[in-house]
N, C-alpha and C positions, 0 to 999 in steps of 0.2 A: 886240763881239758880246754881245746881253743874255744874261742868264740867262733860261733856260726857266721860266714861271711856271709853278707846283703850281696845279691845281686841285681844290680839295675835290669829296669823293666826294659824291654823290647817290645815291646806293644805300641805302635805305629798309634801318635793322638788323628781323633777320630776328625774325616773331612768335616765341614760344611754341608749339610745336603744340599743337594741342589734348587733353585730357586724354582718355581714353578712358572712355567709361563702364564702371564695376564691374559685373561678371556676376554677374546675379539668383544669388540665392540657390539654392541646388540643392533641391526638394522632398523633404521628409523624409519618409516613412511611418513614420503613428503606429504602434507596436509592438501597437495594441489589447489587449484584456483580457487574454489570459493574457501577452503579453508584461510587462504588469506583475504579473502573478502571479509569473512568474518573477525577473522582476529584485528582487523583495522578497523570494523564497524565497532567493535568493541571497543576500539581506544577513540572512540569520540563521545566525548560526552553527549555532545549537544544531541546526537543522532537519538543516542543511547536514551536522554530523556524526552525526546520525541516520542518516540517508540515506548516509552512506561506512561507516558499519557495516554496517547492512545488505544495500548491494549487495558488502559482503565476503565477508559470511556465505554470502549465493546463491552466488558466484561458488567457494568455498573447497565447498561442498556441490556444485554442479555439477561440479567436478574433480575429487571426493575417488577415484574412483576410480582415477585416475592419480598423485596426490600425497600419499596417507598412505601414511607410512612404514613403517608394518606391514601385515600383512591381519588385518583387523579381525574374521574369526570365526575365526583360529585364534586359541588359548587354551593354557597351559600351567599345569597342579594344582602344579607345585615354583613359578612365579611368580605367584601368587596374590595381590591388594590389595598390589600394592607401590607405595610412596609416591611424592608428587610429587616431581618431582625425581631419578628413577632414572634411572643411567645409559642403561641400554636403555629405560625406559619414563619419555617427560619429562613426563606428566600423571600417570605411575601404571598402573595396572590394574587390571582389575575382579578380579569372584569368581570368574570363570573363567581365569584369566591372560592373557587378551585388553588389546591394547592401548586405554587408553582413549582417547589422542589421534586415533588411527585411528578407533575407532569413533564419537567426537563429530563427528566431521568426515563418516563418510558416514551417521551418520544425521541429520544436520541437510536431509539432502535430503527424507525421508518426512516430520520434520515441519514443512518449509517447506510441503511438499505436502499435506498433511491440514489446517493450519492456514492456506494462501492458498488453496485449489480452494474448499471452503465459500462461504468469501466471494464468491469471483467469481461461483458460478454464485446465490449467492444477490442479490446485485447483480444480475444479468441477470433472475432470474425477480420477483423483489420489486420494483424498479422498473418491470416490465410493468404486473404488478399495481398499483400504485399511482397511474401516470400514466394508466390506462385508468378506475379510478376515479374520480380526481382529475378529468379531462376533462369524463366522460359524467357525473358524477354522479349525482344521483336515485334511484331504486333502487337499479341496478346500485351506487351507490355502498356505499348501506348494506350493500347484503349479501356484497359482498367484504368491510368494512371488519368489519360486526358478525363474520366467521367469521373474520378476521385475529384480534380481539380476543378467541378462546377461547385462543388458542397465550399469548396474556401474563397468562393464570392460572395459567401454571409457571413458575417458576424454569427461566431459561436452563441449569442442571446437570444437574436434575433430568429437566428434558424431554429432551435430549442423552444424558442415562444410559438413561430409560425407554425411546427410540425404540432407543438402540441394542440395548439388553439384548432388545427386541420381534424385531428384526429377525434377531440374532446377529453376533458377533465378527466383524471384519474390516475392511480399510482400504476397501472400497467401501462396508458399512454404517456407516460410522462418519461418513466422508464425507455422505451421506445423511442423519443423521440432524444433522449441523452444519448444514448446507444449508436442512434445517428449520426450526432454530432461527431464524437470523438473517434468512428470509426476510420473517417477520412484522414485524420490526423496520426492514427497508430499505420496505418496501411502506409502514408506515405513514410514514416521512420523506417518502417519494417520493410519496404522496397528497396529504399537507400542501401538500409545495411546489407542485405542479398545483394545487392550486385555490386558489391565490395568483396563479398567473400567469396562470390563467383569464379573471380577474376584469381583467385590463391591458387598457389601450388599442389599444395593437397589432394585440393579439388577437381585439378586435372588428372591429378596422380589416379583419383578414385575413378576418374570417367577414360583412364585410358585403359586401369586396368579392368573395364568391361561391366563395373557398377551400374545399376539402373538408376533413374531418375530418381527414384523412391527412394533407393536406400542410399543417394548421394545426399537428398535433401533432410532424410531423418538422423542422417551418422554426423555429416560433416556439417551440414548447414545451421541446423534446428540448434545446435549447442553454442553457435557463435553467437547467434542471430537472437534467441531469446531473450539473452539478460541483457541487453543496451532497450530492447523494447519493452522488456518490464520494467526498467528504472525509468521510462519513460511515461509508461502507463502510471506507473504510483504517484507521477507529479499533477496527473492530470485530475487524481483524485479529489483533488482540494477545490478544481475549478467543480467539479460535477457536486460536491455537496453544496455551492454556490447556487449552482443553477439551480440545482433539484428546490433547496429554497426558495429560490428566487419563483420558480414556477409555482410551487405552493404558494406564496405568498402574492400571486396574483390572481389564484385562485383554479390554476390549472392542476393541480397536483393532487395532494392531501384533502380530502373534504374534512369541515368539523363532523362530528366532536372529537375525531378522534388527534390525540399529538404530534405536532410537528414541527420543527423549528422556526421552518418560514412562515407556515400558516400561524404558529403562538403569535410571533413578530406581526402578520397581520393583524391577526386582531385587539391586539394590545395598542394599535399606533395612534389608535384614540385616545389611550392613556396618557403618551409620556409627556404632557404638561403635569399632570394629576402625579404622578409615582415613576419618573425617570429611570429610575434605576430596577426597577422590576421590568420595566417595559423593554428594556437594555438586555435582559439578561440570555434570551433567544441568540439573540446577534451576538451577545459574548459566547454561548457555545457551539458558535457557528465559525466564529473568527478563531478558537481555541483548536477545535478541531482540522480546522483548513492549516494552520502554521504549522500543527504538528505534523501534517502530511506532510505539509512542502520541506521540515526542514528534516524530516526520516528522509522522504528523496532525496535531499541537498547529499546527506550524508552517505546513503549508498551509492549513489553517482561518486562520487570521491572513493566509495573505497573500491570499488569495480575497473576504477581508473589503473590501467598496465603500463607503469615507467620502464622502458626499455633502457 
């Protein structure tokens, strides 16, 4: 009996499947303008710890009522200027035996508040003023602009002392008369920059194709024209807790008892032969908070900056 012959296979070896195609790319949305504002506000430190001071300070003044350790108008005549470092008192005490720690901490709220309200509402009204000019031009331009340019024949001090001294003491006239000052100076940025962006393409493009006033200056204008005037308002920030100070501390602003930077500073100046460095420490969170503004500005001005 033979042997069974093998016959080789016929069975075709099996392809390769086919590779699949890679799935596209997933569509990225550009982060647009301020997304790069921000991602370079981020890479600077210095901005960066500007800006974690300051929202300290707000945050430490908006609690103070719940979180200083003493109550800052009571005072004690046997605890008088006692130095840094005291066991009961860790910053010291004024000339009334009032704690000083307690009181830097809630009065840092009135002059967050007298030295940021100015600005704001001078931002709001000087920018009106300025893109309405800047827009319409022509007359109207000149004679907002030439009556802006009677206010910058005073010394920014000077006029903030005069208008307060005119009106009298108090944190709403004092307000007022900062509000004053710096409005001439956002109005004249905020003109400038309007009739620069006037002059664009765009801008024609919107007004030929039959746009109104209105909605040329809230589409195209209002987007260019705000952010170079708020980096310019935030610098200004620094000079108005200055002043706001400084008008407290000459008695226009702030009344005792209640806290406040320039008025602490006032009446401590009797001290600083007596305890220097408690008498000092007004003016250190006046000087602390004014760098920090200027150099958060410093820093968003640089990142707002567009390298062509």
């Amino acid at each position: 009996m033979s042997a069974p012959v093998q016959t080789a296979s016929l069975t075709a070896p099996a392809l390769p499947a086919a590779a699949a195609p890679a799935p596209a790319p997933a569509f990225e949305r550009s982060p647009g303008y301020w997304g790069h504002v921000g991602r370079k506000l981020l890479r600077d430190p210095v901005a960066i710890g500007a800006g974690l001071v300051i929202l300290t300070i707000v945050a430490v003044a908006i609690l103070s009522p719940w979180i200083t350790p003493m109550d800052p108008y009571r005072g004690s005549m046997l605890r008088r200027l006692r130095p840094i470092g005291d066991p009961t008192y860790i910053l010291g005490s004024d000339e009334l035996g009032r704690d000083m720690l307690s009181r830097l901490m809630v009065a840092g709220r009135l002059s967050l508040f007298m030295g940021v309200t100015p600005v704001i509402l001078a931002f709001l009204i000087g920018s009106a003023i300025g893109i309405v000019a800047g827009y319409v031009g022509g007359w109207l331009n000149t004679i907002l602009m030439r009556t802006i340019d009677v206010f910058f024949a005073f010394p920014s001090v000077l006029l903030a002392i005069a208008l307060s001294g005119a009106l009298g003491a108090g944190i709403f006239n004092a307000i007022v008369s900062l509000t004053c000052v710096f409005v001439p100076q956002i109005a004249r940025v905020a003109e400038s920059v309007t009739t620069q962006i006037r002059q664009r393409d765009y801008v024609d493009a919107a007004r030929l194709s039959g746009a109104s006033s209105f909605t040329i200056v809230r589409v195209q204008v209002l987007g260019n024209v705000l952010g170079p005037i708020f980096v310019y308002a935030t610098s200004l920030i620094s000079v108005s807790m200055i002043l706001a100070s400084g008008l407290s501390f000459l008695g226009l602003g702030v009344k005792p008892p209640e806290p406040e930077w320039g008025l602490m500073l006032n009446t401590l100046r009797t001290a600083i032969y007596v305890n220097p460095l408690v008498a000092a420490l007004p003016g250190l969170a006046i000087f602390l908070v004014s760098i920090s503004f200027n150099l958060f500005s410093d820093g968003l001005r640089s990142a707002m900056e567009v390298k062509e």
